[in-house]
RODO-2510 file (C-alpha; in nm, 4 decimals, decimal comma):
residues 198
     n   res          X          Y          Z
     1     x     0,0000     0,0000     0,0000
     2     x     0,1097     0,3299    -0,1049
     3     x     0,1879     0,6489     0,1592
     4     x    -0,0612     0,8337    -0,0037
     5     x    -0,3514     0,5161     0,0149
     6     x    -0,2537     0,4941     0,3989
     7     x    -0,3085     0,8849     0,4340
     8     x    -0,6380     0,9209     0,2366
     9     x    -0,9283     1,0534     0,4666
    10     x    -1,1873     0,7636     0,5892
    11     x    -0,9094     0,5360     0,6796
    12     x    -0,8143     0,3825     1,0330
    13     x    -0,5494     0,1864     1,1297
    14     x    -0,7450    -0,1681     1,0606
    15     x    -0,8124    -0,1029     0,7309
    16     x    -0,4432    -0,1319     0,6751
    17     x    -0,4745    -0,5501     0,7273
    18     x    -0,5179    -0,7085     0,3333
    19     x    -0,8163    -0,8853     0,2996
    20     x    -0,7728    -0,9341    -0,1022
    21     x    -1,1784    -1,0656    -0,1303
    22     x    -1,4635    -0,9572     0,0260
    23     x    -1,5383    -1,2669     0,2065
    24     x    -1,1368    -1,2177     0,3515
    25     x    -1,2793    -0,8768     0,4610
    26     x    -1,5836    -0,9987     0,6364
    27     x    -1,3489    -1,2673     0,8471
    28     x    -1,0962    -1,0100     0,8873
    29     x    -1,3721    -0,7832     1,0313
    30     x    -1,5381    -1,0268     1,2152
    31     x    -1,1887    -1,0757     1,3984
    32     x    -1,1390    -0,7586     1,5070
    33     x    -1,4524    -0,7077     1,6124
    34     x    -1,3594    -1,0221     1,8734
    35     x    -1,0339    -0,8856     1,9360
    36     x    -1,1120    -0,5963     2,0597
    37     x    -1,3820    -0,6963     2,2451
    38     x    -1,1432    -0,9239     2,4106
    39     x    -0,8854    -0,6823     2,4228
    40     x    -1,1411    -0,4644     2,6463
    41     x    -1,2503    -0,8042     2,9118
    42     x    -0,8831    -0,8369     2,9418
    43     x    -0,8207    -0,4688     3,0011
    44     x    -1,1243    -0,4408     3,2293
    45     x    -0,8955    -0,6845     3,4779
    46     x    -0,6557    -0,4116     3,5195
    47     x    -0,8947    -0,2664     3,8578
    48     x    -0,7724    -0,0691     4,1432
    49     x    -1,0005     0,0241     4,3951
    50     x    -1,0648     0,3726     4,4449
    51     x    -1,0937     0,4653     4,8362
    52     x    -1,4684     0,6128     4,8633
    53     x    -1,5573     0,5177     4,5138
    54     x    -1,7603     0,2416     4,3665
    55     x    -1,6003     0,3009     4,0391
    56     x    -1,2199     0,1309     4,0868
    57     x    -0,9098     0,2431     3,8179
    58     x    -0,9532     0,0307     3,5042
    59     x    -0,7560    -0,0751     3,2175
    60     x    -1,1022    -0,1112     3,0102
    61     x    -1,1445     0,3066     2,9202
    62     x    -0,8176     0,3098     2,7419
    63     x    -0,9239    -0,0440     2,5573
    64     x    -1,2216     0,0830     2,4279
    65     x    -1,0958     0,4268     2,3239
    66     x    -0,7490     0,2688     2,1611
    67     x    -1,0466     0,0190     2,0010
    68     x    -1,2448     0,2852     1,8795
    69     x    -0,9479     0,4523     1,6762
    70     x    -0,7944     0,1473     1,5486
    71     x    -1,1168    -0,0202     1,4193
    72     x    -1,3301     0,2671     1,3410
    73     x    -1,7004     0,3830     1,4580
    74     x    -1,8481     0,0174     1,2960
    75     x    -1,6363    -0,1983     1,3738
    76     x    -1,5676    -0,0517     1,7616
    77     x    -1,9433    -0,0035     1,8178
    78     x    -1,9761    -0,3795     1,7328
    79     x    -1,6398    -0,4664     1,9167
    80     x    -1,7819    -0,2731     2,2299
    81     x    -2,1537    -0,4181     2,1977
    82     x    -2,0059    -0,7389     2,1898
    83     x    -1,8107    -0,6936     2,5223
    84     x    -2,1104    -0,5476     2,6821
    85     x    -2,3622    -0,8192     2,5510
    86     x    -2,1025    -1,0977     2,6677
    87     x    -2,1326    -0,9524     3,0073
    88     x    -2,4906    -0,8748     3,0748
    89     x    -2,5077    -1,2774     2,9280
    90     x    -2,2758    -1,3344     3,2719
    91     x    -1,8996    -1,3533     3,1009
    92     x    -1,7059    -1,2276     3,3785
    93     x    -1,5161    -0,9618     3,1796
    94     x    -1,6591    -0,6367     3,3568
    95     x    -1,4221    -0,5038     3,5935
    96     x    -1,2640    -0,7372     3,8477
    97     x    -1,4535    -1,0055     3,7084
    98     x    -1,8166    -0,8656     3,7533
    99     x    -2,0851    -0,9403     3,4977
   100     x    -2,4328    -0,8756     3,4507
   101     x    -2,6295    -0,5720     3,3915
   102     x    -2,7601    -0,2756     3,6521
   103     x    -2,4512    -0,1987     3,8899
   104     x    -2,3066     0,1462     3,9622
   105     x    -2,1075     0,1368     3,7480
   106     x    -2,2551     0,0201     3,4207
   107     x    -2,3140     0,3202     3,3229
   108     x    -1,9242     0,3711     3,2175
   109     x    -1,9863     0,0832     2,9837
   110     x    -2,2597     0,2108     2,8197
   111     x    -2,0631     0,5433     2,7482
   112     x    -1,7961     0,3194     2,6115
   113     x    -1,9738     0,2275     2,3664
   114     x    -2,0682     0,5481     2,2556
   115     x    -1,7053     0,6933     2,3078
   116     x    -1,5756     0,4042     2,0652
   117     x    -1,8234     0,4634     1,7686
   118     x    -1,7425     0,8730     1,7728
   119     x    -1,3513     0,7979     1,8831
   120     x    -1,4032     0,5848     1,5424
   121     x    -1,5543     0,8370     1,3582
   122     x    -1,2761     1,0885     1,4529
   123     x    -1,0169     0,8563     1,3649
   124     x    -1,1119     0,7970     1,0117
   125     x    -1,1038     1,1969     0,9453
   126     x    -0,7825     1,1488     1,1231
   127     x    -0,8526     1,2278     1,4481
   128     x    -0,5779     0,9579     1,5268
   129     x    -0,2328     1,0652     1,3226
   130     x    -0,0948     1,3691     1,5480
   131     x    -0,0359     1,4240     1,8824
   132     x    -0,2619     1,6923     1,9191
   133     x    -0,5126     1,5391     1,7798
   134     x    -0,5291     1,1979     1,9484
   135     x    -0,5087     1,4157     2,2404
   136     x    -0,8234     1,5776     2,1479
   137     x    -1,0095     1,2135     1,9720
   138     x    -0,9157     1,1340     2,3765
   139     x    -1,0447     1,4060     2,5366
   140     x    -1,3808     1,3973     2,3509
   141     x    -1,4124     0,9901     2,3987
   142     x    -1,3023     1,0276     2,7384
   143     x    -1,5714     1,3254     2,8080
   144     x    -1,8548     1,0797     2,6696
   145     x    -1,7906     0,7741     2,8905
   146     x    -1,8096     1,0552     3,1848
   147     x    -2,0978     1,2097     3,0218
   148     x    -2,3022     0,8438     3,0493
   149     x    -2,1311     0,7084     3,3137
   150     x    -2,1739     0,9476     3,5933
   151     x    -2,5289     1,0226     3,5924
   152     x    -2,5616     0,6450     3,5976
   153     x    -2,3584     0,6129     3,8853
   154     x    -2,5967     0,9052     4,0627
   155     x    -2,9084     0,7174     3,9868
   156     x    -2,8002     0,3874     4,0353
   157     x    -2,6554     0,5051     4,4030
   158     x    -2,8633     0,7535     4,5047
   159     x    -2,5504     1,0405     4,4767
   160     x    -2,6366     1,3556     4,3994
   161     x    -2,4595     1,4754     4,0897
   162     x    -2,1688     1,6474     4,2902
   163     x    -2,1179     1,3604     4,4869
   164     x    -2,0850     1,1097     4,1986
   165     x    -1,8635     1,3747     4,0244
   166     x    -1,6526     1,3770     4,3331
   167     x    -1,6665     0,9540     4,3683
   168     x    -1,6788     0,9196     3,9816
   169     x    -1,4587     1,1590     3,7651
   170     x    -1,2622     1,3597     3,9645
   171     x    -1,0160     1,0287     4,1201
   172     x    -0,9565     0,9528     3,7559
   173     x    -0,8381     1,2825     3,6196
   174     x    -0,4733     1,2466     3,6192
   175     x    -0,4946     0,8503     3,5091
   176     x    -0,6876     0,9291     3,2138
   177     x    -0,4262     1,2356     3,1429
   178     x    -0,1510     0,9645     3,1496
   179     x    -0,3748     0,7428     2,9162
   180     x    -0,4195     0,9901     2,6778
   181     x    -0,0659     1,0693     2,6606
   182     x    -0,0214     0,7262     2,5919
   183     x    -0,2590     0,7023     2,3035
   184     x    -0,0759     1,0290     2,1312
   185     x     0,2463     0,8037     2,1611
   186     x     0,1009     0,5041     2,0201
   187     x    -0,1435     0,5903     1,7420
   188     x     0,0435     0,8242     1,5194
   189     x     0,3438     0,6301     1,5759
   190     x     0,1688     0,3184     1,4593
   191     x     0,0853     0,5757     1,1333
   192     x     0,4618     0,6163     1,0953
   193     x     0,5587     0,2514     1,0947
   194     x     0,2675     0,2037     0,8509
   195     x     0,4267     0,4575     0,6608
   196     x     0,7594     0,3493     0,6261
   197     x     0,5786    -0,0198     0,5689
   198     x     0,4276     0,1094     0,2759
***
């Protein structure tokens, strides 16, 4: 593949695997769909608990947001559906090995999903291939899962808003900074090896 063909606009960093049919491209998809859902149960293993919080430090955010730019908005909204499904079916794959659906802190998955279909979207207009703007494709994914996840964890609790602000987003601040920086490491850097590739 050409520099140019791995720079033009629409493309993420999965499209870069051949699949010379379109049957190839269906199994190919169909694989990274499973990958990254696995990618996120394994992630979601990675759980400190938080002192005062319900909501413990995870390795699953930064799954589904590195997901979400490497598969693009289809392919990481299937990729996270799948991870959720697999869970409310009882996989133990949520944090610490939880599963099912309705705790505090299901909420965060539900914004994952959303965060990986627009992290996705961002990527393939190239949201993903500087390190400004993976910072911002971050930010904004990182935002929505907050955006879902914190109400959630006020209704599901009884919090008030500033109290699951307090328990939910402000003890992850400075690990989603390091995440994000991170991410602006490893996603245009992966662009750069694909470059040279090509």
């Amino acid at each position: 593949m050409s520099t140019a063909a791995l720079y033009r606009p629409g493309t993420v960093l999965a499209d870069l695997l051949p699949a010379a049919t379109a049957s190839r491209a269906r199994v190919r998809d169909a694989a990274l769909v499973l990958g990254g859902a696995a990618l996120t149960g394994i992630a979601a293993q990675i759980a400190v608990p938080v002192p005062g919080s319900p909501v413990p430090v995870t390795g699953q955010t930064f799954a589904a947001l590195l997901v979400g730019a490497s598969l693009g908005a289809g392919r990481g909204l299937l990729s996270l559906a799948l991870y959720a499904l697999a869970g409310m079916a009882g996989l133990p794959w949520f944090a610490g090995g939880a599963s099912g659906a309705g705790g505090a802190t299901f909420g965060y998955i539900m914004g994952m999903l959303l965060a990986a279909t627009v992290v996705g979207a961002l990527a393939r207009r190239g949201g993903d291939r500087g390190m400004l703007r993976t910072a911002a494709t971050m930010a904004a994914g990182t935002a929505l899962i907050y955006a879902v996840g914190v109400p959630y964890l006020a209704l599901s609790t009884g919090m008030s808003l500033g109290q699951a602000v307090a328990a939910g987003l402000v003890p992850f601040l400075i690990g989603d900074a390091l995440k994000a920086a991170l991410a602006m490491g490893a996603l245009p850097t992966a662009w750069k090896l694909a470059g040279r590739r090509g």
